[in-house]
gemmi code that builds the backbone of each chain (N, CA, C; Angstrom):
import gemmi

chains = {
    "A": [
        ("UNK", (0.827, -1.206, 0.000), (0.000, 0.000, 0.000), (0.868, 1.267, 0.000)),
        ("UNK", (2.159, 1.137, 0.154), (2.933, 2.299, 0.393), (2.930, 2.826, -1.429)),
        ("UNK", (3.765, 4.596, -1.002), (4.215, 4.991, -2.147), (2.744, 4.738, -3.204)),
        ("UNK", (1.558, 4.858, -3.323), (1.086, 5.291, -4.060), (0.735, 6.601, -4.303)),
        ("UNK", (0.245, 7.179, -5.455), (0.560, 8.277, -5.730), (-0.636, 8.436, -6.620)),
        ("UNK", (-1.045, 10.170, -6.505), (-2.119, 10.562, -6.627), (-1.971, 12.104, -7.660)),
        ("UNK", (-2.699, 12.389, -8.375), (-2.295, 13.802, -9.250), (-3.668, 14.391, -9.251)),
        ("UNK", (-3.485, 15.477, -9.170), (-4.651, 15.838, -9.940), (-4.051, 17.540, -10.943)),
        ("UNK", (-5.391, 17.999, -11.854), (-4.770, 18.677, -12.890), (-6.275, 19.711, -12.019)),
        ("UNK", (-5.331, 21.201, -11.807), (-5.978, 22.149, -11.117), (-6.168, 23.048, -12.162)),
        ("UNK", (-7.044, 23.005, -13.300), (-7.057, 24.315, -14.734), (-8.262, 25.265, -14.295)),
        ("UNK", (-9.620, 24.946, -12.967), (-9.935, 25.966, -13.136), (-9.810, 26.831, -11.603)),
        ("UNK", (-10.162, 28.130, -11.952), (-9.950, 29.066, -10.725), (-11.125, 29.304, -10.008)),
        ("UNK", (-12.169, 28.294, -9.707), (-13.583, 28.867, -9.240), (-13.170, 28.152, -7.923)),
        ("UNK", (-13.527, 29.504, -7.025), (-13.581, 29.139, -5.793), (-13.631, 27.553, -4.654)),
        ("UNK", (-15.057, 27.353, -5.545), (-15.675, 25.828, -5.533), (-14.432, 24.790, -5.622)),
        ("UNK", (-14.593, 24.763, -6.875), (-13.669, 23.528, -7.528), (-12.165, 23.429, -7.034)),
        ("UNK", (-11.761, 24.705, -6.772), (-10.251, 24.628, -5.883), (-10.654, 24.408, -4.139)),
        ("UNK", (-11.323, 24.534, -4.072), (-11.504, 24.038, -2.378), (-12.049, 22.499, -2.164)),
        ("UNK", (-12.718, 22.080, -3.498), (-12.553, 20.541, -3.568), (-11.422, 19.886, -4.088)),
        ("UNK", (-10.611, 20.299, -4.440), (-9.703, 20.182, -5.150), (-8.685, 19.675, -3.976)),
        ("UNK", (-8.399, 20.767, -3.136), (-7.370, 20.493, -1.995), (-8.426, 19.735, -1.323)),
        ("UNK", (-9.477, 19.612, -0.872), (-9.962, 18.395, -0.026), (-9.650, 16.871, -0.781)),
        ("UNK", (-9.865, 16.976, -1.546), (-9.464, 15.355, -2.239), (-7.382, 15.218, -1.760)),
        ("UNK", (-6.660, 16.233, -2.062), (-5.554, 16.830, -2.230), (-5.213, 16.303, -0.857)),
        ("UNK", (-5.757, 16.568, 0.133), (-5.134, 16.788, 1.643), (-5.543, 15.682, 2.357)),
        ("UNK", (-6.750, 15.204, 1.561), (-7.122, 13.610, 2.117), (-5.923, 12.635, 1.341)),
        ("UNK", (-5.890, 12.618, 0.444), (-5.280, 11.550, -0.360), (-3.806, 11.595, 0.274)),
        ("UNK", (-3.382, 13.019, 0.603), (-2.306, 12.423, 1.646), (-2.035, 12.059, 2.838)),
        ("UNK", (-3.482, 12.433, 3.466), (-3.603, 12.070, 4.634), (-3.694, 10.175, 4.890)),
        ("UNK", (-4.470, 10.051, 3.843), (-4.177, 8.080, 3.666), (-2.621, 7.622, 2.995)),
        ("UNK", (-1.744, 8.655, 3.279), (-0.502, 8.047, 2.865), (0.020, 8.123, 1.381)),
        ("UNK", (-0.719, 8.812, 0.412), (0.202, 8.926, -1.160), (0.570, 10.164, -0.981)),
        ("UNK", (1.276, 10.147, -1.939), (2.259, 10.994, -2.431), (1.054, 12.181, -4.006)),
        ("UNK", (1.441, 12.938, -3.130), (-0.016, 13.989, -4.299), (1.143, 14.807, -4.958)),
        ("UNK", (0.304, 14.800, -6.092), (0.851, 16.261, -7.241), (-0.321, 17.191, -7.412)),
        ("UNK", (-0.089, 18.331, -7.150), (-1.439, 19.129, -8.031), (-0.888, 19.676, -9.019)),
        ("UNK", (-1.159, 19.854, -10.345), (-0.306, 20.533, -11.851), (-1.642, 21.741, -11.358)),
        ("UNK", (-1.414, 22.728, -11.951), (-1.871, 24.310, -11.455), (-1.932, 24.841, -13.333)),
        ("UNK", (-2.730, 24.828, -13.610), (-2.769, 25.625, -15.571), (-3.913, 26.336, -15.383)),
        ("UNK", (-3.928, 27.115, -16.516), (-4.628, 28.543, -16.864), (-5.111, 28.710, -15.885)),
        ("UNK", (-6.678, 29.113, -15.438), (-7.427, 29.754, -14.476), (-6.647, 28.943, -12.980)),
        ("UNK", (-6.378, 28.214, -13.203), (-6.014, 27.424, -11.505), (-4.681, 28.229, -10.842)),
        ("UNK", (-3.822, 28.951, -11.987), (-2.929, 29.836, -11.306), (-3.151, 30.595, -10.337)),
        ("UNK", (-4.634, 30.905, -10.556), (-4.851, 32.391, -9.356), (-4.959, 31.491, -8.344)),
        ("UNK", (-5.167, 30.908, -8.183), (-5.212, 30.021, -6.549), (-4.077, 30.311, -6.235)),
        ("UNK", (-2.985, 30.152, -6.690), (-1.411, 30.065, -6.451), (-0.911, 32.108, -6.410)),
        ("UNK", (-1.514, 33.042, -6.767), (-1.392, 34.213, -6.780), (-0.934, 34.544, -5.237)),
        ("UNK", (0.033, 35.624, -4.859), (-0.012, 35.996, -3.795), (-1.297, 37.402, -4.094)),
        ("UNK", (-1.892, 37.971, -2.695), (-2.792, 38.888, -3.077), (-2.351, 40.219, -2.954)),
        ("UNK", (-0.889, 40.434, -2.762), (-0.596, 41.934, -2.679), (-0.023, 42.047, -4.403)),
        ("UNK", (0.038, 42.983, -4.698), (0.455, 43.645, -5.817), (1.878, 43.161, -6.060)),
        ("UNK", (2.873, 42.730, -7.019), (4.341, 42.819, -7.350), (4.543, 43.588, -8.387)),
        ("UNK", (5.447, 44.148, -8.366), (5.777, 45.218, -9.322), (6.817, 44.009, -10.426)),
        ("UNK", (6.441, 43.687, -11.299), (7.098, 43.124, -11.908), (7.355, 43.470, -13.709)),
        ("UNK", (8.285, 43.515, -14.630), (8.305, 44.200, -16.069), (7.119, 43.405, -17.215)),
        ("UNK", (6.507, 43.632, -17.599), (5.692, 43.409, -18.230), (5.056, 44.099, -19.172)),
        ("UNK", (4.654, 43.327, -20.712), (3.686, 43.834, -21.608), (2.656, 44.591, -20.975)),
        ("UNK", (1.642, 45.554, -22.002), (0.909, 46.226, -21.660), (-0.719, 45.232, -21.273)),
        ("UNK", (-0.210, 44.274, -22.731), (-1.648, 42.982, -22.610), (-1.273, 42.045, -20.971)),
        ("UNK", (-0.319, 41.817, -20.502), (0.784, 40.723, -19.725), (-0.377, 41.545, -17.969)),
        ("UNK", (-0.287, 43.198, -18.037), (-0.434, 43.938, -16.957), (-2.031, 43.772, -16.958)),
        ("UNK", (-2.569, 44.297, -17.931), (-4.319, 44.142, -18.337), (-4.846, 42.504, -17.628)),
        ("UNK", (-4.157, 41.642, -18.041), (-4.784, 39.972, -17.463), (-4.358, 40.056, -16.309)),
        ("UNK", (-3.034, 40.966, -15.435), (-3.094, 40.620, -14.369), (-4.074, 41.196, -13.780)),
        ("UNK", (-4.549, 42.417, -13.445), (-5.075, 43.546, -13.327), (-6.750, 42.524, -13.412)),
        ("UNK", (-7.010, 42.253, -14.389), (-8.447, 41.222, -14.608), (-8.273, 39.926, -13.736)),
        ("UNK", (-7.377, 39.285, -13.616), (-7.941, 38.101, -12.957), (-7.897, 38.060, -11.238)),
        ("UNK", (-8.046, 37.576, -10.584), (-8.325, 37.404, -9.033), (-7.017, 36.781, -8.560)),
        ("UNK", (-6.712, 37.871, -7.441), (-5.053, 37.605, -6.748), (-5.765, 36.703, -5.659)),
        ("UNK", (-5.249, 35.508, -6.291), (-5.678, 34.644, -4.589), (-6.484, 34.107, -4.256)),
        ("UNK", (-6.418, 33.181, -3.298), (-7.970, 32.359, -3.131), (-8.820, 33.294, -2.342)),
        ("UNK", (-8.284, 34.953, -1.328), (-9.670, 35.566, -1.252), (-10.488, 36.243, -2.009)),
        ("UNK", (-9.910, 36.011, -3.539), (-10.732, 36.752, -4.744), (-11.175, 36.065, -5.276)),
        ("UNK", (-10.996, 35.001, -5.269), (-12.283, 34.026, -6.672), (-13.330, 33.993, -6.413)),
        ("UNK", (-13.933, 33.691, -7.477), (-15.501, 33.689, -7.545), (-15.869, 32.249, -7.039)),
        ("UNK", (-17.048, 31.644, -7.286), (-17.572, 30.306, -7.263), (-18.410, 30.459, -9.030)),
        ("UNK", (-18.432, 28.901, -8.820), (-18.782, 28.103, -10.181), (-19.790, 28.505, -10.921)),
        ("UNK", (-20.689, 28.953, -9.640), (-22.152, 29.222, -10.234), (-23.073, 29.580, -8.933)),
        ("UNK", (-23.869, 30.666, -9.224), (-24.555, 31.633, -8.254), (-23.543, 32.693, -7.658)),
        ("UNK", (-22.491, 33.056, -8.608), (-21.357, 34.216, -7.612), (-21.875, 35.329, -7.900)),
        ("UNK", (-22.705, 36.052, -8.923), (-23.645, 37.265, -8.687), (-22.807, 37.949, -8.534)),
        ("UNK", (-21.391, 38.189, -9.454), (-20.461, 39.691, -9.178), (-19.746, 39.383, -7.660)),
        ("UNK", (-19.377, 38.422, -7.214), (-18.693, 38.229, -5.770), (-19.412, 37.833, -4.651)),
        ("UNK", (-20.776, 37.881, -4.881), (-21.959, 38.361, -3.695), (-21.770, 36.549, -3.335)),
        ("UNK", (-21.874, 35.905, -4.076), (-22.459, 34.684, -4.238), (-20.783, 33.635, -2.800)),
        ("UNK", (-19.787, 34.066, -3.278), (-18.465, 34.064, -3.129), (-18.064, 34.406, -1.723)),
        ("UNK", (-18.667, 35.740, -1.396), (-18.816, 35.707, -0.027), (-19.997, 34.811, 0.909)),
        ("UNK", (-20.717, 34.744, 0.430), (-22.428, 34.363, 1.154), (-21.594, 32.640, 1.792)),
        ("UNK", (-20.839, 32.218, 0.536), (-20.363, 30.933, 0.497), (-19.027, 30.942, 1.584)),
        ("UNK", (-18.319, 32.175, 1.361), (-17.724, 31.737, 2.829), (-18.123, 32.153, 4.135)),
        ("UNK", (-19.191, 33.359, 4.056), (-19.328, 33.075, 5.272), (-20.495, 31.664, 6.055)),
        ("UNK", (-21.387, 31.156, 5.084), (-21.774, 29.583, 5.272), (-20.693, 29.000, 5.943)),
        ("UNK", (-19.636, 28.850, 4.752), (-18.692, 27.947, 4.986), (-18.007, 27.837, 6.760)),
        ("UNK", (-17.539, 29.129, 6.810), (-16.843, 29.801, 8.492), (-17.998, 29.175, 9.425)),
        ("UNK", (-19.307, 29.618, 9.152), (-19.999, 28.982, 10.455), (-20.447, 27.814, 10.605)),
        ("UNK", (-20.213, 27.325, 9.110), (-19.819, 25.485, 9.129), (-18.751, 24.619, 9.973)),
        ("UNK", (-17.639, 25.578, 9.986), (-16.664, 24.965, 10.806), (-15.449, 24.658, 9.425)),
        ("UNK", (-16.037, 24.702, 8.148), (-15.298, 24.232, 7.218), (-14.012, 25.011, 6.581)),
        ("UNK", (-12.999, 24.181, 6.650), (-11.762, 24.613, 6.279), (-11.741, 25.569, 4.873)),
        ("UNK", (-10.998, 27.010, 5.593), (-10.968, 28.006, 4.168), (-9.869, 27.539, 3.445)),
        ("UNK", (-10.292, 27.970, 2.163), (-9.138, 27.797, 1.040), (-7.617, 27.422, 1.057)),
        ("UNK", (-7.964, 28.841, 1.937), (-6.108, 29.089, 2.596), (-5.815, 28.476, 3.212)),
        ("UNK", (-6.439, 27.685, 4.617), (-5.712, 26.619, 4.978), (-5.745, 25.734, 4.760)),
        ("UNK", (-6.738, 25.269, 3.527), (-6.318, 23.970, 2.861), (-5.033, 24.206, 1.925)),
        ("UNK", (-4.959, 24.933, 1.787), (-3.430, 25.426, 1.004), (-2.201, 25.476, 1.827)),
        ("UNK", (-2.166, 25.828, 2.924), (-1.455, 25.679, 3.764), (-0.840, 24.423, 4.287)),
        ("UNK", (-1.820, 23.836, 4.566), (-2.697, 22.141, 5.148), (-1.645, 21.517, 4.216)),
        ("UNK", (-2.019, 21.780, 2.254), (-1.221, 20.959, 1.732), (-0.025, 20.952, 1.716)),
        ("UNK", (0.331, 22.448, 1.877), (2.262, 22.257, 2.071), (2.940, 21.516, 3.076)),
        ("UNK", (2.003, 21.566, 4.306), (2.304, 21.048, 5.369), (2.560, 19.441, 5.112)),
        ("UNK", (1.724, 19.342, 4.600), (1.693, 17.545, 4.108), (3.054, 17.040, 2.938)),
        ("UNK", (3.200, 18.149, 2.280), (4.276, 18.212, 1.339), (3.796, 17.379, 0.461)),
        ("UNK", (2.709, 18.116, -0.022), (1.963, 17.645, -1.276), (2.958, 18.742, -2.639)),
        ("UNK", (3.035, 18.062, -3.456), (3.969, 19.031, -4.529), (2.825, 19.324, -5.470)),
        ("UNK", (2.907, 21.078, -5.201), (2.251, 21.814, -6.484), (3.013, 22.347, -7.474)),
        ("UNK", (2.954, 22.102, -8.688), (3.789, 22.586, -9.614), (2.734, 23.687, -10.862)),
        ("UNK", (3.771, 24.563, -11.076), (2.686, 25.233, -11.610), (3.132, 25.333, -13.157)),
        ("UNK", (1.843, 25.311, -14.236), (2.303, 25.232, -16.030), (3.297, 26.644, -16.440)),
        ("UNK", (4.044, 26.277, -16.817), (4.710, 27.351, -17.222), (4.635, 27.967, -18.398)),
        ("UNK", (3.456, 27.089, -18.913), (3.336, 27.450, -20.351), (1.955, 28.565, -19.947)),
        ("UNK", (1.389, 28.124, -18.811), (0.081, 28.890, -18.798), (0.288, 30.049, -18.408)),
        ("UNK", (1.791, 30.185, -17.199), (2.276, 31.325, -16.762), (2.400, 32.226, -17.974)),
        ("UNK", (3.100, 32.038, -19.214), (3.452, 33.056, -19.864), (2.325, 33.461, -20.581)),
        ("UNK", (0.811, 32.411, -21.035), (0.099, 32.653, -21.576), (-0.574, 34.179, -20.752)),
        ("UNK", (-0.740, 33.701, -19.508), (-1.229, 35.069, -19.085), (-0.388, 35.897, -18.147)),
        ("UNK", (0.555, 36.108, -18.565), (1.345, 37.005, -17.932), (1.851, 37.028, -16.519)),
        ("UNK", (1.937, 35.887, -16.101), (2.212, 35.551, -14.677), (3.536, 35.379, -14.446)),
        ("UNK", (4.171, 36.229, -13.369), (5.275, 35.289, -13.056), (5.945, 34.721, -12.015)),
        ("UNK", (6.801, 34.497, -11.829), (6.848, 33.415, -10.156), (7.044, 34.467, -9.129)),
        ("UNK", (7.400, 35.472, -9.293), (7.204, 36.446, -8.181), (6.435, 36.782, -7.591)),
        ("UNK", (5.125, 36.369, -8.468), (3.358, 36.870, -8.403), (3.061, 35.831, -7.885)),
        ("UNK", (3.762, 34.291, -7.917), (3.043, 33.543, -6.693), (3.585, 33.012, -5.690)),
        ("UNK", (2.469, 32.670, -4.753), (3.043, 31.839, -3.745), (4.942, 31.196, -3.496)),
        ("UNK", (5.342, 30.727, -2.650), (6.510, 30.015, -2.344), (6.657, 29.025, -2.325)),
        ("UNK", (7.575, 27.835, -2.146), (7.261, 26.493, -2.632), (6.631, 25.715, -3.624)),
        ("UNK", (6.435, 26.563, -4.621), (5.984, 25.601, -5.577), (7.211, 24.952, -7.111)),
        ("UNK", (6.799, 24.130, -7.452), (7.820, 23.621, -8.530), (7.633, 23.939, -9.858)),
        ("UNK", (8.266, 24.508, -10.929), (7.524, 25.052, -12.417), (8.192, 23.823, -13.665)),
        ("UNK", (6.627, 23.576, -14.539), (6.744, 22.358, -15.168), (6.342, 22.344, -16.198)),
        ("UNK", (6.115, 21.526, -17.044), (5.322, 21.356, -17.913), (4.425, 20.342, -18.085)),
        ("UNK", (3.928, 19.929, -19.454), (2.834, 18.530, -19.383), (3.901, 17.361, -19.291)),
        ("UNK", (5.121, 17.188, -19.251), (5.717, 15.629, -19.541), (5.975, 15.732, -18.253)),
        ("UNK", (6.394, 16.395, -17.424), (6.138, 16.187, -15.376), (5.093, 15.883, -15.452)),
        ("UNK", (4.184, 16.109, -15.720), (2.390, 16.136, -15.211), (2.390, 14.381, -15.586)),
        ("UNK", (2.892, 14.326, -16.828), (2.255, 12.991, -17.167), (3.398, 12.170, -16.703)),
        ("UNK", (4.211, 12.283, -16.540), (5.237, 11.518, -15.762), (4.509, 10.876, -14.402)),
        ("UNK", (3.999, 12.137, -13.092), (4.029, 11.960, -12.512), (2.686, 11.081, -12.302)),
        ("UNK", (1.766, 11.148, -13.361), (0.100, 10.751, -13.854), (0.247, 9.332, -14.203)),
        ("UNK", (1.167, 8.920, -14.868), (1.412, 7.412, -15.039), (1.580, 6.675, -14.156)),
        ("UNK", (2.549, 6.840, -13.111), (2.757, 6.344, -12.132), (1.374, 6.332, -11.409)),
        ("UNK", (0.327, 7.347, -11.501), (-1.124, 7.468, -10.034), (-1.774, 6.693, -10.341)),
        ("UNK", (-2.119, 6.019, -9.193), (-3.511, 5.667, -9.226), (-5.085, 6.496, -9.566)),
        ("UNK", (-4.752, 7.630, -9.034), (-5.749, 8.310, -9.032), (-5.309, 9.477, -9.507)),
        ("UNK", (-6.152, 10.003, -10.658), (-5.688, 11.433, -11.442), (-7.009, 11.787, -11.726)),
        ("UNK", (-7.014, 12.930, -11.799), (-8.190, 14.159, -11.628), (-8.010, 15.477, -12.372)),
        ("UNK", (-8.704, 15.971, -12.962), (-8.944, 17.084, -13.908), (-10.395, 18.110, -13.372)),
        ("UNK", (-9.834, 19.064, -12.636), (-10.824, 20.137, -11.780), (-10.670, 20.980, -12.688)),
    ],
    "B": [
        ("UNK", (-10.451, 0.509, 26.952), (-9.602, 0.139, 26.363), (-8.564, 0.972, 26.517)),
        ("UNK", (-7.126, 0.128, 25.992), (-6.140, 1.084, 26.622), (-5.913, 2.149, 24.910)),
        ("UNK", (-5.655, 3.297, 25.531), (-5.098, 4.220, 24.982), (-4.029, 5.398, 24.437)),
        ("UNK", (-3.039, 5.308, 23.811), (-1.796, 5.465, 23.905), (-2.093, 7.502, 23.585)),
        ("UNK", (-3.097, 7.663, 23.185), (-3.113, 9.180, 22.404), (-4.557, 9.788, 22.276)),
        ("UNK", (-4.867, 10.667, 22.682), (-6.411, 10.893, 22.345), (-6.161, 12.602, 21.730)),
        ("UNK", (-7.228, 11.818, 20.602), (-7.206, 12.972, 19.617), (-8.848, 14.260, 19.417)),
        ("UNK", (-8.879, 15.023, 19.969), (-10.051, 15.762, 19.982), (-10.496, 16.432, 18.561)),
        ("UNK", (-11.649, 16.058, 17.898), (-11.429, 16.566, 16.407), (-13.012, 16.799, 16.155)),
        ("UNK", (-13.539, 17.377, 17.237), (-15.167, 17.638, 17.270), (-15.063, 18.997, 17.191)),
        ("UNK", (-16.219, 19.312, 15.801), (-16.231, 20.659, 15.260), (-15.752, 20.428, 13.720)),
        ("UNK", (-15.042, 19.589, 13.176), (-14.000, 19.768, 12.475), (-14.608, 18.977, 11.430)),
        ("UNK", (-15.073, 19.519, 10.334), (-15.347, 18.922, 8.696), (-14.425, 18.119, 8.144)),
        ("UNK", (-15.013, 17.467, 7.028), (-14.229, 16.746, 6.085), (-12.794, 18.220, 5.450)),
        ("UNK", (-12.014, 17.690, 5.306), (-11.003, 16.843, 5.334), (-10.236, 16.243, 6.921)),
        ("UNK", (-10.971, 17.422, 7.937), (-9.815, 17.557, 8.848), (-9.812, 16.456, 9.842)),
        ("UNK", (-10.664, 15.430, 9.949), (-10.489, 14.632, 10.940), (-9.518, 13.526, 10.724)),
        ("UNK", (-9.711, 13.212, 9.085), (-8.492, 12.157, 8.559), (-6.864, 12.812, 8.835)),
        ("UNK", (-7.120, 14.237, 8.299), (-5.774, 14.372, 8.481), (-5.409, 14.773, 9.794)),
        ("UNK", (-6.115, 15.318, 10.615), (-5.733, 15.427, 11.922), (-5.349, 13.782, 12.423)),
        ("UNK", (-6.125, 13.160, 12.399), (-5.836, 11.474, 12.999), (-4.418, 10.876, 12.268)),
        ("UNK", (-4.779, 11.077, 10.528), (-3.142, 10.910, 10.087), (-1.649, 11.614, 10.930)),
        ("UNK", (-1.885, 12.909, 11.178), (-0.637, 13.671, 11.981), (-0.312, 13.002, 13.226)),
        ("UNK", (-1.681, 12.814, 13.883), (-1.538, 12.017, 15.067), (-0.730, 10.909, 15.473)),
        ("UNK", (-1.369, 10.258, 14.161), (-0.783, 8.448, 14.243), (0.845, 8.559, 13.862)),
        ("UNK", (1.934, 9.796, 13.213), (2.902, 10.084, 13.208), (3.473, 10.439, 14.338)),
        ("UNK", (2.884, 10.300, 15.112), (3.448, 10.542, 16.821), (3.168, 9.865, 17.487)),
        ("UNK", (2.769, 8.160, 17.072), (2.719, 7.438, 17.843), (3.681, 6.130, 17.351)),
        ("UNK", (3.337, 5.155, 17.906), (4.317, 3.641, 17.682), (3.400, 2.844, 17.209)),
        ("UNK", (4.289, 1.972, 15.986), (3.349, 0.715, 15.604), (2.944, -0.110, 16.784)),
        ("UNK", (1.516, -0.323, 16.320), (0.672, -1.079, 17.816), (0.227, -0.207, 18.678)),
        ("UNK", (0.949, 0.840, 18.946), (-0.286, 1.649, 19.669), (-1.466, 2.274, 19.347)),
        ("UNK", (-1.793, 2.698, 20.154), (-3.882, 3.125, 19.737), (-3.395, 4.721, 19.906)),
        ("UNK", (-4.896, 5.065, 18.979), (-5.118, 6.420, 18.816), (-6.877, 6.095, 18.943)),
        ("UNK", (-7.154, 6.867, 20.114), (-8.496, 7.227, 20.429), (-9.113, 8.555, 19.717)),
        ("UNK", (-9.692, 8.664, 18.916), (-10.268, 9.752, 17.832), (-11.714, 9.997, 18.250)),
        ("UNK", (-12.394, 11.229, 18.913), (-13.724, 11.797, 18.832), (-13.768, 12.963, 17.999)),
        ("UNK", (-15.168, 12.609, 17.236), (-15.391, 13.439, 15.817), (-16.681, 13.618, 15.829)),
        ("UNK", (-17.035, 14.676, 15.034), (-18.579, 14.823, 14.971), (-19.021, 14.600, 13.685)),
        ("UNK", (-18.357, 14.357, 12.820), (-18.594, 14.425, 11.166), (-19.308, 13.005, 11.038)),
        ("UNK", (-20.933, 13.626, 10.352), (-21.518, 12.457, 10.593), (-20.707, 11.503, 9.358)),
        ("UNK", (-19.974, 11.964, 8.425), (-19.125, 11.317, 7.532), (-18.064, 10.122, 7.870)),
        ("UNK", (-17.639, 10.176, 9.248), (-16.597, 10.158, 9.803), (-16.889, 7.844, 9.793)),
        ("UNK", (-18.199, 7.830, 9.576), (-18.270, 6.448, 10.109), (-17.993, 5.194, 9.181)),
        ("UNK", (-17.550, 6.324, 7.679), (-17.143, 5.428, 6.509), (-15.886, 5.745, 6.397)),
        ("UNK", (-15.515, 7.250, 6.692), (-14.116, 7.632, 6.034), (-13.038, 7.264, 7.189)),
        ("UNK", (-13.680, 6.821, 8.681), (-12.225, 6.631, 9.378), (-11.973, 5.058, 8.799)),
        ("UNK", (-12.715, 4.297, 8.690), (-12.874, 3.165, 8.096), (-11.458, 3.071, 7.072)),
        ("UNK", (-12.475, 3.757, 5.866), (-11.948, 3.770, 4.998), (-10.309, 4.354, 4.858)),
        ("UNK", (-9.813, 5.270, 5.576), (-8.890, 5.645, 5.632), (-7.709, 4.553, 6.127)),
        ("UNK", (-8.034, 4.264, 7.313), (-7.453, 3.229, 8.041), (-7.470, 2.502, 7.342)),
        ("UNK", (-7.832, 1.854, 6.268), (-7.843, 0.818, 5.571), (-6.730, 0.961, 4.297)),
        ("UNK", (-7.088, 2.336, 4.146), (-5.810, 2.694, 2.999), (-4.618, 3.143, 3.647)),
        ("UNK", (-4.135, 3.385, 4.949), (-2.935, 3.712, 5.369), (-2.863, 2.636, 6.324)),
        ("UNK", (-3.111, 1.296, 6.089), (-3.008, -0.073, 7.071), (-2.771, 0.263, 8.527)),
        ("UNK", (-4.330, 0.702, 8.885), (-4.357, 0.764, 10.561), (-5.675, 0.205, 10.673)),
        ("UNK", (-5.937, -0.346, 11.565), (-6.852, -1.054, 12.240), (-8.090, -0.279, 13.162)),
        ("UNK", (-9.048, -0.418, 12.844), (-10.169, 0.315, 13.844), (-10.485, -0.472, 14.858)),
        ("UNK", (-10.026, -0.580, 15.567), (-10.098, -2.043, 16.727), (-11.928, -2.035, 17.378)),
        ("UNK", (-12.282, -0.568, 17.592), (-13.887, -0.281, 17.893), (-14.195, 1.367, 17.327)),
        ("UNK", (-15.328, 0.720, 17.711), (-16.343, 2.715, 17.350), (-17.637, 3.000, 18.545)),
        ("UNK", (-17.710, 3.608, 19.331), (-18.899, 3.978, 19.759), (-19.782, 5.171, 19.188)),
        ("UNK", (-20.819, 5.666, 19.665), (-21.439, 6.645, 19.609), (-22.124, 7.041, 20.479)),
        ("UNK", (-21.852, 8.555, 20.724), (-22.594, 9.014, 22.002), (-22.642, 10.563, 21.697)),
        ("UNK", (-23.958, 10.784, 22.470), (-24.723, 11.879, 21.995), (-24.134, 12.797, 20.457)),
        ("UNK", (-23.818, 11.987, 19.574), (-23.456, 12.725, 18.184), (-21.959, 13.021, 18.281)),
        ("UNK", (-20.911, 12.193, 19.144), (-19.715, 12.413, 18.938), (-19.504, 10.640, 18.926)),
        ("UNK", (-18.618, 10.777, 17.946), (-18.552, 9.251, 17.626), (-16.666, 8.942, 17.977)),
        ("UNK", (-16.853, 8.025, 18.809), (-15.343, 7.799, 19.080), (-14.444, 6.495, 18.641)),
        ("UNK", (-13.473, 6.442, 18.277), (-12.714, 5.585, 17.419), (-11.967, 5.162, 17.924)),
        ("UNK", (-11.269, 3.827, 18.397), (-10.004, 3.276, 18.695), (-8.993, 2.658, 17.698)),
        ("UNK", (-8.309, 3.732, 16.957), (-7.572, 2.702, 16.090), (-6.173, 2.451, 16.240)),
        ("UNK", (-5.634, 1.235, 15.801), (-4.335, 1.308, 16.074), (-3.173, 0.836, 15.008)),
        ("UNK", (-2.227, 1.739, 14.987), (-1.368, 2.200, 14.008), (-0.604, 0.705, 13.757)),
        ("UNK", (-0.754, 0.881, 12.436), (-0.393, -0.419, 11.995), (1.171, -0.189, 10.875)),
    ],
}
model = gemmi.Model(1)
for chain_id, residues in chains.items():
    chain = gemmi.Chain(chain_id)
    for i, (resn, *xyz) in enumerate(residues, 1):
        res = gemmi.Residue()
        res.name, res.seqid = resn, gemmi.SeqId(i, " ")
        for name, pos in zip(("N", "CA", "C"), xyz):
            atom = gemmi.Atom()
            atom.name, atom.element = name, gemmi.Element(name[0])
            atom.pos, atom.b_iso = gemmi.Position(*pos), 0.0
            res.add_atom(atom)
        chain.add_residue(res)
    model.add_chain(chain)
structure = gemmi.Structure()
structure.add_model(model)
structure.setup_entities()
């Protein structure tokens, strides 16, 4: 039972789907595998830090940053987010649920030393760069992803 | 029953009781017990199930007034 290993592919950025995302994520290592999360297009902003970086960039590169959501306290949800309204309503449910926020399932997973690696192809697509996210993470492409996907038992596409 | 560790994890949603009990059982010795109370009415398939995928043993389970308590031991 040892050393199995688990992936999943994190492409979108809705609130929702990344907070199930690390629950599957933080369980699967909690029963002992070894997790990958691959992080592409919309799933980057999960990985966003939320303060501003001053970093050199195109004029289109600044515009997508500027548009998309720094962080898991900016995303929307999947469906019913109503301009953000929907996004908050859902965490504050969530808080008096008792249920783990975003962030510390993000946290949760480093702790576990779950490896997130993030697309580097998606980084440049939208103008992202590693300064703009988080710490600890690993930068890859699809032949890591599927490297590490062959080996899983269990692989997932959020 | 004897008990080497008791783990308090009432309040606490899915994911956190597995992985709280997983951290736990890293601080204990093969063969010893980890006593787990949880409120997640989830909790009565997934400690199961967990323990089953990280080879530990649920030796018992009670239930009382909506906190359900677990004896498992680290295998």
């Amino acid at each position: 039972m040892e050393n199995n290993k688990s992936t999943l592919v994190v492409f979108s950025g809705d609130l929702d789907k990344a907070i199930a995302s690390f629950i599957i994520a933080t369980g699967s290592a909690a029963m002992g595998n070894q997790v990958t999360m691959f992080f592409t297009f919309w799933g980057l902003n999960i990985l966003r830090k939320d303060q501003g970086i001053s970093v050199d960039k195109t004029f289109l590169d600044k515009m997508f940053g500027k548009m998309l959501p720094r962080g898991p306290e900016k995303l929307g949800i999947s469906k019913m987010n109503f301009g953000g309204l929907g996004a908050k309503l859902m965490k504050y449910t969530m808080k008096k649920k008792n249920i783990s926020t975003l962030q510390e399932l993000i946290e949760l997973a480093q702790e576990l030393d779950i490896k997130m690696v993030a697309c580097t192809m998606s980084m440049d697509v939208l103008g992202i760069k590693k300064e703009e996210l988080i710490d600890g993470l690993e930068y890859a492409g699809v032949a890591s992803y599927l490297a590490d996907a062959q080996e899983s038992k269990i692989n997932l596409f959020v | 029953m004897n008990t080497d560790k008791v783990l308090d994890a009432k309040g606490l949603s899915c994911p956190m009781p597995v992985v709280r009990s997983k951290k736990a059982m890293d601080e204990i010795k093969t063969g010893q017990v980890l006593e787990l109370h949880t409120t997640d009415s989830g909790a009565l398939n997934d400690i199961p199930a967990w323990a089953r995928s990280a080879n530990h043993q649920v030796l018992d389970h009670q239930e009382e007034n909506g906190v359900y308590k677990f004896w498992i031991q680290k295998g």
